[in-house]
C-alpha positions in Angstrom: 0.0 0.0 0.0 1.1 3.9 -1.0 1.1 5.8 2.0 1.3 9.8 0.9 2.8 11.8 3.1 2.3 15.7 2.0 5.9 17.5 2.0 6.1 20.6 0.7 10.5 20.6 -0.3 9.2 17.5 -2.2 6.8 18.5 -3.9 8.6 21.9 -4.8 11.7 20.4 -6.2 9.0 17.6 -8.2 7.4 20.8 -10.0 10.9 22.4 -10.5 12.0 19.3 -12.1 9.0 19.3 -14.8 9.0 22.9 -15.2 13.2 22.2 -16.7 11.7 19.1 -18.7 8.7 20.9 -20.3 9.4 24.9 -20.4 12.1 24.7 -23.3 9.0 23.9 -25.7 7.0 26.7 -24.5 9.4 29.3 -23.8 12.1 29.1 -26.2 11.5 28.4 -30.2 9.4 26.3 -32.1 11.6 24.0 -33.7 10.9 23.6 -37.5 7.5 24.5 -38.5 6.0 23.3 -42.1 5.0 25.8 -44.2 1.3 26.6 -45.1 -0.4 24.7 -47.9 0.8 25.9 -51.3 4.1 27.8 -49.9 7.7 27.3 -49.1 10.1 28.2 -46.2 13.5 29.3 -46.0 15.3 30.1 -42.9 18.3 32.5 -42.6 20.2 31.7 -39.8 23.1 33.5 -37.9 25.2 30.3 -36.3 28.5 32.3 -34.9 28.5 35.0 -32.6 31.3 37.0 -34.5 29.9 40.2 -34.9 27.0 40.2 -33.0 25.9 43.8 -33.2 26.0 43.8 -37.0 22.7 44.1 -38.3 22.1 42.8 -41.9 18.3 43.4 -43.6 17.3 41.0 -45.8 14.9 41.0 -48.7 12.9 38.8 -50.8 12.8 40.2 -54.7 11.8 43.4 -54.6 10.4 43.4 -50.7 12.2 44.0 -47.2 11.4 41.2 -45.1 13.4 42.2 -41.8 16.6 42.9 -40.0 18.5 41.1 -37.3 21.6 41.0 -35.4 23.0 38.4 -33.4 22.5 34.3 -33.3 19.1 34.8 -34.4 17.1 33.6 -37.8 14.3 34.4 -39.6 11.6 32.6 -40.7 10.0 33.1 -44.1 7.5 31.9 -46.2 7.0 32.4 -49.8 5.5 30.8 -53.1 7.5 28.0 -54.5 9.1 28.5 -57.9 11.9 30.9 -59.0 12.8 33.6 -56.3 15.6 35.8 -55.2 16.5 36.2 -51.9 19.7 39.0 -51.0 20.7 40.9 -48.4 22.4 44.2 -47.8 25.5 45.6 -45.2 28.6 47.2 -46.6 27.7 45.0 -49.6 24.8 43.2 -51.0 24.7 39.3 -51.6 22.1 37.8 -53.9 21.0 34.4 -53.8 18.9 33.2 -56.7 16.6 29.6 -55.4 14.1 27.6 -56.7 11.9 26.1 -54.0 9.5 23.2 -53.9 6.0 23.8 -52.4 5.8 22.1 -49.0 9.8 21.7 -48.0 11.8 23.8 -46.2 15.3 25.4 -46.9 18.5 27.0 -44.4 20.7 29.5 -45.6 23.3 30.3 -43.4 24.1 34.0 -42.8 27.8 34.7 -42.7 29.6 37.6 -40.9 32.6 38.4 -43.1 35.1 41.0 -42.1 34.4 44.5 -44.3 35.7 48.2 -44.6 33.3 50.3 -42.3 31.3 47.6 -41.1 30.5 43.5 -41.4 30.0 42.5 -44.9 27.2 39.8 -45.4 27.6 36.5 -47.0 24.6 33.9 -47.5 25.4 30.3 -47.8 22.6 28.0 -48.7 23.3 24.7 -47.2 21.8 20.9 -47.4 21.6 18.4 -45.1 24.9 16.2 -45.9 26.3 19.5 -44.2 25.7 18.2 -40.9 27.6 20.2 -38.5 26.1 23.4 -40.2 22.4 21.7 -40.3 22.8 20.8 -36.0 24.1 24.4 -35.5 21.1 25.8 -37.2 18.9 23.8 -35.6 20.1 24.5 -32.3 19.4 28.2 -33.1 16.1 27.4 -34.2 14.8 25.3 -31.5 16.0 27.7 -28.6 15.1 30.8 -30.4 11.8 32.4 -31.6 12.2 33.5 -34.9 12.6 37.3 -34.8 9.4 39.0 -35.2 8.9 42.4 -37.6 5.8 44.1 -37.6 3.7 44.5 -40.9 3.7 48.0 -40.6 7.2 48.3 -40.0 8.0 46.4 -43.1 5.6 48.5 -45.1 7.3 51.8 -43.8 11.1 49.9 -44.3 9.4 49.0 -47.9 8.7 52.9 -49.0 12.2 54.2 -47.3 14.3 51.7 -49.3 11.9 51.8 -53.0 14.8 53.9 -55.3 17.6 51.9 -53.1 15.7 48.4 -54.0 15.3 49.1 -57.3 18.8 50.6 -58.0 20.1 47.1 -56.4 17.9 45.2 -58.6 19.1 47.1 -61.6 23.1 45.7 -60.4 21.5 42.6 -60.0 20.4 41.9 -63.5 23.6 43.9 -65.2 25.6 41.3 -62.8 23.6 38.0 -64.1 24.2 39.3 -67.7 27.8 39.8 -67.4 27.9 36.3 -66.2 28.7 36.4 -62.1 28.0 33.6 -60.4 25.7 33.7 -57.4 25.7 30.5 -54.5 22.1 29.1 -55.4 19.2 27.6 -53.4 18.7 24.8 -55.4 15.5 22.5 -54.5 17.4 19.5 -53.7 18.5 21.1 -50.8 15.1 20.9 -48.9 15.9 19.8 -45.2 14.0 17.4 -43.4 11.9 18.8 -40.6 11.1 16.4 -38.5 
């Protein structure tokens, strides 16, 4: 037979114990989430903590998506097909992908030395890249994905329209002189589970 006794320490140091097990989940980030029916996501993810205060905005064709600094990521969703991701510091880095509807994608953000400030790099990676695919995942499950406001990306959008455009307009004399750009290929879908 059980016998209960009631002891307060006990019972204290029991609901400490599952508050460690099962707060991560609820406190820190989500893990991997699919994206909606019909879309795509892509994750760009800081993994080193060189340069920390450099902030790097990002951009999805002709769009601001958000800004971050630190061992953060975003989270984005998009249609599948033919896009271009890039992202702006000192210099700007473009990334041409082609994304499958349903799967998700990591690019790894890079902090490279620059002139003034951090140059940008973005890397996308698959998963036989294993210590880069942990690293980012660590990120993503203790980390919410950083959060911009609508309206804040519609005011960020009508500040940067000339500078957008006039990055665009590099972009395309770039492709026709025949640069190479890293590419987010669709084989490189992750598996998020």
């Amino acid at each position: 037979m059980f016998l209960y006794i009631y002891n307060p320490k006990k019972l204290f140091w029991i609901y400490f114990i599952m508050m460690i097990v099962f707060m991560p989940s609820i406190v820190f980030g989500q893990g991997y989430k699919p994206p909606e029916s019909g879309k795509a996501v892509v994750y760009f993810v800081r993994i080193t903590s060189y340069g920390q205060e450099a902030v790097f905005d990002f951009f999805h064709n002709d769009k601001y998506i958000g800004s971050y600094s630190g061992m953060n990521y975003i989270r984005y969703e998009c249609d599948p097909g033919g896009q271009l991701f890039w992202a702006s510091s000192e210099n700007k880095v473009f990334l041409p992908a082609t994304l499958n509807e349903g799967r998700s994608y990591v690019v790894i953000v890079d902090v490279i030395y620059g002139f003034a400030k951090a140059h940008v790099g973005l890397q996308p990676i698959s998963e036989s890249q294993e210590d880069k695919i942990n690293r980012a995942t660590n990120i993503i499950n203790l980390n919410r994905p950083v959060y911009v406001d609508e309206k804040q990306i519609e005011v960020k959008n009508k500040k940067l329209q000339t500078f957008i455009s006039k990055q665009l307009i590099y972009y395309n004399k770039e492709t026709q002189e025949g640069t190479k750009f890293n590419r987010l290929d669709p084989d490189m879908a992750i598996s998020t589970k």
